[in-house]
NUMAR-793794 format. One record per residue (C-alpha): residue in three letters; x, y, z. Coordinates in pm, 1 decimal. Layout:
! NUMAR-793794
["ala", [X, Y, Z]]
...
***
This chain:
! NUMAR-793794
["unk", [10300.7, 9093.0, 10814.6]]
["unk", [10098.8, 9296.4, 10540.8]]
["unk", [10240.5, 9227.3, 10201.7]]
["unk", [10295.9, 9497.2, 9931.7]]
["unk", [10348.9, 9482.9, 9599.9]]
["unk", [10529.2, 9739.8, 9352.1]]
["unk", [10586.2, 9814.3, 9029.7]]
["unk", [10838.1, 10023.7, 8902.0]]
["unk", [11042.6, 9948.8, 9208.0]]
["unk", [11389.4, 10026.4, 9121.9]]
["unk", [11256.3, 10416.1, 9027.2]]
["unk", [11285.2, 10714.2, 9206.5]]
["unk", [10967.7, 10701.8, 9369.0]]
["unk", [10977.7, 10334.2, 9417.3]]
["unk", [11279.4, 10245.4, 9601.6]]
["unk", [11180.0, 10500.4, 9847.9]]
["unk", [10849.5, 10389.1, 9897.2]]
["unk", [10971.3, 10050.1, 9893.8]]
["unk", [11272.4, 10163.6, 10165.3]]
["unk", [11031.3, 10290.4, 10416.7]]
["unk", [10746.7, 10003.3, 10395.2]]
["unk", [11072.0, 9753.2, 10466.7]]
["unk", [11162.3, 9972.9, 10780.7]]
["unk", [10798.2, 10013.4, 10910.1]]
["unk", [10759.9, 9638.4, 10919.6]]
["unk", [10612.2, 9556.9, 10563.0]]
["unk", [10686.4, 9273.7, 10329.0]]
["unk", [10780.1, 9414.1, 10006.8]]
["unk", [10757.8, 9234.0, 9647.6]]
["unk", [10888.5, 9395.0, 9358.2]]
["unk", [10780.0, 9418.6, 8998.3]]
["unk", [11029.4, 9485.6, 8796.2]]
["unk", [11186.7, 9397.7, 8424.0]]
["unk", [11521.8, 9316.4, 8574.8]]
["unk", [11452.1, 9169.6, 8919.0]]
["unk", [11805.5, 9089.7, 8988.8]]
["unk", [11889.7, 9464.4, 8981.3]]
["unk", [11632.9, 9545.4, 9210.3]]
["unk", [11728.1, 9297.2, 9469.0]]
["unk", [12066.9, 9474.9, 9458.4]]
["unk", [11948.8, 9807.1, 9494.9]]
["unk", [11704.8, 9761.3, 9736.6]]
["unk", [11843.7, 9582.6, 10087.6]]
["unk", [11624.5, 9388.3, 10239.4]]
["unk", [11312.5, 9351.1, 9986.0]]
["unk", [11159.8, 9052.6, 10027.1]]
["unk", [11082.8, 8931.5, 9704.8]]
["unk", [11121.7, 9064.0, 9288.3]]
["unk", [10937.3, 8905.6, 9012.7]]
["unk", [10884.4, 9001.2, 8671.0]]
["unk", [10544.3, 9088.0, 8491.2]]
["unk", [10476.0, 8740.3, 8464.0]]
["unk", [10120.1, 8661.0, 8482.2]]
["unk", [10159.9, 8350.9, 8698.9]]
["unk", [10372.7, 8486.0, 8923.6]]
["unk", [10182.5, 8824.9, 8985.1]]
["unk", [9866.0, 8649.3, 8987.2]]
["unk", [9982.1, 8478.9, 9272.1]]
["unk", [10159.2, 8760.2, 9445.1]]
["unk", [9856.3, 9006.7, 9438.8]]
["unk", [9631.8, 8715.5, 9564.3]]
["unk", [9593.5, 8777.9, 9918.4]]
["unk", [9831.9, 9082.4, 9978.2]]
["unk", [9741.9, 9404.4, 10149.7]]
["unk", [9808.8, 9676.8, 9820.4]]
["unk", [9959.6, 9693.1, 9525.8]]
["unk", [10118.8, 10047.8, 9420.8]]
["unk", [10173.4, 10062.2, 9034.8]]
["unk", [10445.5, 10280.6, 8972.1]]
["unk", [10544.2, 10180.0, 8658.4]]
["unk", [10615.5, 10381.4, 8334.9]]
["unk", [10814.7, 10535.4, 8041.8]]
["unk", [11049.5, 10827.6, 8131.1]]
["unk", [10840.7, 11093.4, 7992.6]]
["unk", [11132.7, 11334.9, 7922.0]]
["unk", [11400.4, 11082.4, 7870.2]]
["unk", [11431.6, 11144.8, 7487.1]]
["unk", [11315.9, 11368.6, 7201.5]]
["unk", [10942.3, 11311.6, 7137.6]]
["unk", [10874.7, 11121.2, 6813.7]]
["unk", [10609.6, 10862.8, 6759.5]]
["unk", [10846.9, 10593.7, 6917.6]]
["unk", [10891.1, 10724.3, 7188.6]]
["unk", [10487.0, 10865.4, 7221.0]]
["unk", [10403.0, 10555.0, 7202.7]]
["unk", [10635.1, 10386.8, 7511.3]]
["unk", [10475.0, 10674.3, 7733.2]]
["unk", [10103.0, 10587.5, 7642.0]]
["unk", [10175.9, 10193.6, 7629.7]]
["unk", [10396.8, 10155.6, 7929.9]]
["unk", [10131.4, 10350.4, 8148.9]]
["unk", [9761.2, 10186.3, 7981.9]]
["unk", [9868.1, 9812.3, 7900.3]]
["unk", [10035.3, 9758.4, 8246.4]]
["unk", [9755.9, 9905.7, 8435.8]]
["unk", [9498.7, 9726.6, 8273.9]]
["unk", [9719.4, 9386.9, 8307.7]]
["unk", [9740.4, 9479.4, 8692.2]]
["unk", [9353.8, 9569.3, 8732.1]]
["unk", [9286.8, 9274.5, 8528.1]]
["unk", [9469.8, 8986.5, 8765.1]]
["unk", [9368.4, 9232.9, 9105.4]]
["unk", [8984.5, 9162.3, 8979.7]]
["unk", [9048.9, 8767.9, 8885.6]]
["unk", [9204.0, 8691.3, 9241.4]]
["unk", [8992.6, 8550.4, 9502.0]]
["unk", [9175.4, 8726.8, 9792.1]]
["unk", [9158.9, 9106.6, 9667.6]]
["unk", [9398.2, 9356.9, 9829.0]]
["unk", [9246.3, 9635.0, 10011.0]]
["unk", [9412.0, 9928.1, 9796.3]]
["unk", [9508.6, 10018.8, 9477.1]]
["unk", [9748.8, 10295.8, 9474.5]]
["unk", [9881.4, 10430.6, 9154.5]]
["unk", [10128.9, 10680.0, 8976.0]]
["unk", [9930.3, 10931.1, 8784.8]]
["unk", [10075.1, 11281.0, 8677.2]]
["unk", [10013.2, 11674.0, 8697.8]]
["unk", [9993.6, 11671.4, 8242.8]]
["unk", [9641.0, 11565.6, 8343.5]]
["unk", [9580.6, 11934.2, 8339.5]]
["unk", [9776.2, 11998.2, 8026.0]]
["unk", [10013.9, 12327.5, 8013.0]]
["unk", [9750.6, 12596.8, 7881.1]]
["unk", [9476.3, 12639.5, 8218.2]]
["unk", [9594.5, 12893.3, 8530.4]]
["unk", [9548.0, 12742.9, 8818.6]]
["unk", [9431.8, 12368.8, 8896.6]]
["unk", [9346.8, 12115.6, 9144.4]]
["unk", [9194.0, 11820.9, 9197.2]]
["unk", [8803.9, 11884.8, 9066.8]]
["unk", [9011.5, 12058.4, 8755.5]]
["unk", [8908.1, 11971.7, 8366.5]]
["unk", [9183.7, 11773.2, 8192.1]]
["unk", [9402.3, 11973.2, 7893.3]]
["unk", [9426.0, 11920.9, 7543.8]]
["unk", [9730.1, 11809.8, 7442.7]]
["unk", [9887.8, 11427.7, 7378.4]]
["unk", [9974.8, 11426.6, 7778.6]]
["unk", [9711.3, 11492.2, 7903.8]]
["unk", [9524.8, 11244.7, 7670.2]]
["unk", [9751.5, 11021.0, 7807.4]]
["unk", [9714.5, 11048.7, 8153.0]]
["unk", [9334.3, 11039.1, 8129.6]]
["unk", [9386.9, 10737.6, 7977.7]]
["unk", [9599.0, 10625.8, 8254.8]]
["unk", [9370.6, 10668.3, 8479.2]]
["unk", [9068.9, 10572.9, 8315.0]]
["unk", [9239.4, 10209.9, 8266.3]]
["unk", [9212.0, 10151.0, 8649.1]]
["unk", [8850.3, 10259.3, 8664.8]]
["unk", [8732.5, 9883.2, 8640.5]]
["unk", [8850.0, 9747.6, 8978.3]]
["unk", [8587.9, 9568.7, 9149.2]]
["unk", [8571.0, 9543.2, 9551.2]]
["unk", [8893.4, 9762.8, 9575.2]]
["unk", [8964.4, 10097.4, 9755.8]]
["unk", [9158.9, 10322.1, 9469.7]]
["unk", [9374.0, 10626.7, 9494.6]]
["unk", [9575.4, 10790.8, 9166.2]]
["unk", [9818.6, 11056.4, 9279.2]]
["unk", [9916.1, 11303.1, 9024.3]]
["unk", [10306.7, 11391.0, 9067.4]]
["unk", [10456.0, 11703.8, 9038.0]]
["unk", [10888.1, 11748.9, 8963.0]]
["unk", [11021.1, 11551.3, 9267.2]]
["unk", [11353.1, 11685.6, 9399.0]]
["unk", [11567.6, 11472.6, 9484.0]]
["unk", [11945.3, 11477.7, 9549.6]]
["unk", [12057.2, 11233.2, 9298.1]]
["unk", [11814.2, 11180.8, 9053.3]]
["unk", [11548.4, 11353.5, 8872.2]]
["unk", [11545.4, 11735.2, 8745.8]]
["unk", [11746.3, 11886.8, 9058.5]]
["unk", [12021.7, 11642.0, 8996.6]]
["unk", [12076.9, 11774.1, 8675.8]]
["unk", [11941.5, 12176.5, 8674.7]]
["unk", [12251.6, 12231.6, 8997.7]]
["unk", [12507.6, 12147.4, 8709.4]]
["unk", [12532.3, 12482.7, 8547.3]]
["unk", [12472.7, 12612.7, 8839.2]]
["unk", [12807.6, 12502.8, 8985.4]]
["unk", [12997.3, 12637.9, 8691.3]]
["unk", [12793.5, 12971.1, 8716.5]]
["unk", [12595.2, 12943.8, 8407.2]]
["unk", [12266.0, 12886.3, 8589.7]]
["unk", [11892.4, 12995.2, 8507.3]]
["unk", [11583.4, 12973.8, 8419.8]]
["unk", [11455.5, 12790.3, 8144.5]]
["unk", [11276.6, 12971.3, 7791.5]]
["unk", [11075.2, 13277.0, 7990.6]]
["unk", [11097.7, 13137.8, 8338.6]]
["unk", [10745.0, 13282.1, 8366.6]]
["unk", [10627.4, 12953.2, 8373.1]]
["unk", [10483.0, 12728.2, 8684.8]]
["unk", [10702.0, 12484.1, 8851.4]]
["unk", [10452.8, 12255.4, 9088.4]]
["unk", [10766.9, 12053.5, 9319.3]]
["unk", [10736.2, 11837.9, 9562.6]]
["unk", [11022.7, 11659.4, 9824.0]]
["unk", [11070.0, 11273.9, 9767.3]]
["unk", [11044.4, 11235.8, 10086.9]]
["unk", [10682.2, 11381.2, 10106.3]]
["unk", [10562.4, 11196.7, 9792.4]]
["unk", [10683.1, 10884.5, 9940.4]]
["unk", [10521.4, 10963.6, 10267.4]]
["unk", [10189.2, 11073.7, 10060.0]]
["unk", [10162.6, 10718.5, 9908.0]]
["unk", [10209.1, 10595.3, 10268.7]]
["unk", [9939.8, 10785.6, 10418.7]]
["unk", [9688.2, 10697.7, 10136.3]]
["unk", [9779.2, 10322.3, 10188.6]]
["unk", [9717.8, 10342.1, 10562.3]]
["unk", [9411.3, 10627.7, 10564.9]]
["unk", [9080.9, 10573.2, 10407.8]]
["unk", [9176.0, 10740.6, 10100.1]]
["unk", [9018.3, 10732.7, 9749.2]]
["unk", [9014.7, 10906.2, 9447.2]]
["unk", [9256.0, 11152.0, 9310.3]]
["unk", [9512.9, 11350.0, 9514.5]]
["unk", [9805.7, 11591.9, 9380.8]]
["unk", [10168.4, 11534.8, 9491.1]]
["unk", [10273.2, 11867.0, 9459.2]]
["unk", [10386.1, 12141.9, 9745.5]]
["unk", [10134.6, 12345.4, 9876.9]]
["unk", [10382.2, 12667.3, 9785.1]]
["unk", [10371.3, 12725.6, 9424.1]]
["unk", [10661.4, 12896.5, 9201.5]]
["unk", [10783.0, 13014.5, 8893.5]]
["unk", [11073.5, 12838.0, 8713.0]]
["unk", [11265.5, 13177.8, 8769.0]]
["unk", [11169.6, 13189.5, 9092.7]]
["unk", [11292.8, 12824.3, 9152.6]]
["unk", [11597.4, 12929.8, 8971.8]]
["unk", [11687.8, 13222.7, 9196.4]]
["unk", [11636.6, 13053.1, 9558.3]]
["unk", [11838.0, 12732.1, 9369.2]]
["unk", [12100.4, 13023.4, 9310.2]]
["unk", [12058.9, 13156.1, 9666.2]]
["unk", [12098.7, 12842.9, 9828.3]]
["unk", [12420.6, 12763.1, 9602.0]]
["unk", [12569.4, 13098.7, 9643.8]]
["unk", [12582.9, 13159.4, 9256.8]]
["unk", [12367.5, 13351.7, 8980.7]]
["unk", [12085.2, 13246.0, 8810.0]]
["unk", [12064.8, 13497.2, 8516.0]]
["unk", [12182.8, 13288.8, 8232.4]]
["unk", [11865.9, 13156.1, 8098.0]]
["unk", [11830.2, 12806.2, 7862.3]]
["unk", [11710.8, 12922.0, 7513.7]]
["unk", [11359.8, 12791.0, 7407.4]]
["unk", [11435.4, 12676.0, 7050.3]]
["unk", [11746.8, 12450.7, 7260.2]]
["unk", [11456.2, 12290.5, 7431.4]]
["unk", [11277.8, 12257.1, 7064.9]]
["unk", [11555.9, 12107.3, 6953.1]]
["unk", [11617.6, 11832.5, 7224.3]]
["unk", [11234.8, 11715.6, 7312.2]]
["unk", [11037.1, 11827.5, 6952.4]]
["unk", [10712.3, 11806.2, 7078.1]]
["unk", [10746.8, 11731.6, 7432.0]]
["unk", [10919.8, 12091.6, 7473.5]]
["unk", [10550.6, 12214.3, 7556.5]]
["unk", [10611.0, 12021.8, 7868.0]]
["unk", [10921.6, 12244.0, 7967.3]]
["unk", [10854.1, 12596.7, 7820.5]]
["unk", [10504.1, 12542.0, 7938.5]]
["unk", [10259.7, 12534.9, 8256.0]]
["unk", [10042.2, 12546.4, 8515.4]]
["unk", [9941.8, 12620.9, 8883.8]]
["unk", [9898.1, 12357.5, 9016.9]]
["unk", [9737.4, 12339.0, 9403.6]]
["unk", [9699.5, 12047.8, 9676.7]]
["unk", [9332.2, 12097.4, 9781.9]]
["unk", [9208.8, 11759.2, 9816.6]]
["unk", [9561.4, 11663.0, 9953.1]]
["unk", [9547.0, 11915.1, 10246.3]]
["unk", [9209.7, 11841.3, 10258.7]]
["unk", [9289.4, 11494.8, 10379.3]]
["unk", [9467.8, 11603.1, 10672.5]]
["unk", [9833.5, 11510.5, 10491.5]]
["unk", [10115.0, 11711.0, 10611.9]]
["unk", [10390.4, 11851.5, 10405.5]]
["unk", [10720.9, 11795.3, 10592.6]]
["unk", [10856.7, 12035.8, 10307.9]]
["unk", [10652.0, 12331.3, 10246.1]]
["unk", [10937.5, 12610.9, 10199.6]]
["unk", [11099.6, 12553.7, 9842.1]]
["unk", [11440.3, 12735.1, 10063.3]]
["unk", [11420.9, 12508.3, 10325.2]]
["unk", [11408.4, 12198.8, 10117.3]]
["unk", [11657.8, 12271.2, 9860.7]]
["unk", [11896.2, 12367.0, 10164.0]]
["unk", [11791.7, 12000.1, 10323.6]]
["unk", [11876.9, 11839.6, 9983.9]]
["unk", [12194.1, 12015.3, 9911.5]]
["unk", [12358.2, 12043.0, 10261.7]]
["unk", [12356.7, 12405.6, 10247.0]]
***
């Protein structure tokens, strides 16, 4: 039985991954602060530990991948230097601490797949993909850092995926933009103008999947191959739940909640698959209609 092991288990992302290794056969380990929780959530997993050395040292040794998941909700809070600094640390010091025991172990795991994110590109450029120049701004910086702290494995096949906004049911943005929307007051938020690259949990999951069991490397986008506007989101949101989606969020509400970080909202780009098509990975949900019907039982 080929052994994975995953940080950030108990996320989004995570659990789901983690869900449908269990079910194909794997043996799962998680990595986790609170590894009591995560043996409750997750039914089945065969083993939690925390980010003790010892312990992952020994886990990694001799297991078939490790998926690093791990990191600070980016848009959990208002952005002050706090809370800047949990989103840079949380990423670079647990990467390097997982590199750093993958390249002490004798018995090195095939693959190293990790979380990366789509504020490589920052929210100024067009259009993007994978072969795209990083942006200028303090998420971006970030990110490159991110994935620059993985660069050092030795002997090890590595794949960073940059995620989009995952849409999911009962977490993430979608859980909480339908809100309004039931009471009518839905919309777009600041101009609406701006891009929104999505992509169905259930394809990121299965994108992490097919990069553990193909003879990926390098970087890959999570993100849909059809790309919107945050208005146009809005409307086929409003479509699908049979209300408006005129009333829009003002930007200076946005300013006041996130500081900084409201770049990250009000902001944008394009952002395109190409080496993830490339690879011969196929989107299960390609039609933003289609999936938010699928999530929301429309």
């Amino acid at each position: 039985m080929k052994k994975i092991i995953i940080t950030g288990i108990t996320g989004l992302i995570g659990k789901n991954i983690a869900n449908k290794l269990l079910n194909m056969g794997y043996s799962v380990v998680g990595v986790t602060r609170d590894p009591e929780k995560a043996m409750r959530k997750i039914i089945g997993l065969t083993k939690c530990i925390n980010w003790n050395e010892k312990d992952l040292a020994e886990e990694i040794n001799g297991s078939h991948g490790v998926i690093h998941l791990a990191g600070e909700n980016v848009m959990g809070r208002r952005w002050d230097d706090e809370h800047k600094s949990k989103i840079l640390n949380s990423r670079v010091d647990t990467t390097k601490k997982i590199v750093g025991i993958i390249n002490s172990v004798t018995q090195k795991p095939n693959v190293y797949l990790g979380a990366s994110a789509i504020g490589y590109y920052g929210v100024e450029a067009h259009e993007c993909d994978e072969y795209s120049n990083k942006g200028n701004d303090f998420l971006s910086d970030v990110v490159s850092k991110w994935e620059d702290a993985s660069e050092s494995l030795i002997e090890v096949r590595r794949v960073l995926v940059r995620i989009g906004i995952v849409l999911d049911k009962d977490e993430g943005a979608l859980s909480s933009m339908v809100v309004p929307f039931k009471f009518f007051v839905g919309g777009p938020i600041g101009s609406g103008e701006q891009p929104f690259p999505w992509i169905h949990i259930d394809d990121i999951t299965n994108l992490f999947i097919y990069a553990l069991k193909n003879e990926l490397s390098g970087i890959y986008n999570g993100v849909s191959p059809e790309s919107v506007t945050l208005k146009q989101f809005s409307i086929e949101l409003g479509n699908v739940m049979h209300r408006p989606s005129f009333m829009k969020v003002p930007e200076f509400i946005i300013k006041v909640l996130y500081g900084e970080g409201a770049d990250n909202v009000l902001k944008g780009v394009k952002v395109i698959p190409k080496r993830t098509l490339e690879s011969g990975f196929k989107f299960k949900f390609a039609s933003l209609r289609n999936t938010l019907q699928m999530i929301l039982n429309q």
